[in-house]
C-alpha positions in Angstrom: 107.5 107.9 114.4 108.4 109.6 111.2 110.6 106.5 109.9 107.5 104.4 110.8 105.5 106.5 108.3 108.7 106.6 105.4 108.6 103.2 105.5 104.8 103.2 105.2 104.9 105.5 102.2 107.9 103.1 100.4 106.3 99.9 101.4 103.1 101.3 99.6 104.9 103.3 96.5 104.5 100.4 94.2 103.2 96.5 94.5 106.7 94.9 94.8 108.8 96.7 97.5 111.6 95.0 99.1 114.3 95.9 102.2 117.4 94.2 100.8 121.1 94.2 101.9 122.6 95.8 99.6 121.7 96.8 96.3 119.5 94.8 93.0 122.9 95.4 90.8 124.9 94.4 94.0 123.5 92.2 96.7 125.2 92.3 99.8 123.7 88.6 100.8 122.1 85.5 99.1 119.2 86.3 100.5 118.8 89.3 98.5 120.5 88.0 95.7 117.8 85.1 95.1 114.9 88.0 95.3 116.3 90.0 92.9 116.8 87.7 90.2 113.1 86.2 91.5 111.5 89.2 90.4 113.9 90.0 87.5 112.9 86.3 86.2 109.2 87.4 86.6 109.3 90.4 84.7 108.2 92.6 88.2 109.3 96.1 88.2 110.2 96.5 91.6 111.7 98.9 93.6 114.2 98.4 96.8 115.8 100.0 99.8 119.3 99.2 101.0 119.1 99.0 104.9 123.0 98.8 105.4 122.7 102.3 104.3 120.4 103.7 106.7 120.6 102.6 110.1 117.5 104.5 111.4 115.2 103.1 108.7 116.0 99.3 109.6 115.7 99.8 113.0 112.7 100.9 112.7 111.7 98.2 109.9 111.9 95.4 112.5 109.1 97.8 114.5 107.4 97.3 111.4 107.3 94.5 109.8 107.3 93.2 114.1 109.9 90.7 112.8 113.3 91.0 114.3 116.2 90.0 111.6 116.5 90.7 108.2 117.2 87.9 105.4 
């Protein structure tokens, strides 16, 4: 259960946390892409995780969130 509790502690590291594919300089879907220029448009700081870089973390993310895909 220790990804359960990373993702705990990033989720609650700042008010606007996002899992994105991919990166806020290089978004890996539109998905993400239409987030990250949401929040930039807002003025948010925000802070993000890539889960196509760790496989263990969005695994676990869909335990989670208890939602089974990822936009």
């Amino acid at each position: 259960m220790k990804a359960f509790r990373e993702i705990d502690d990033l989720v609650k590291s700042t008010p606007f946390f996002a899992f994105i594919k991919g990166t806020a300089d290089t978004p890996k879907c539109k998905f993400t892409r239409r987030l990250v220029e949401m929040f930039g448009k807002s003025g948010y700081k925000f802070k993000t995780f890539d889960i196509l870089a760790d496989e263990r973390i969005r695994q676990w993310l869909k335990f989670y969130s208890n939602w089974p895909t990822f936009p």
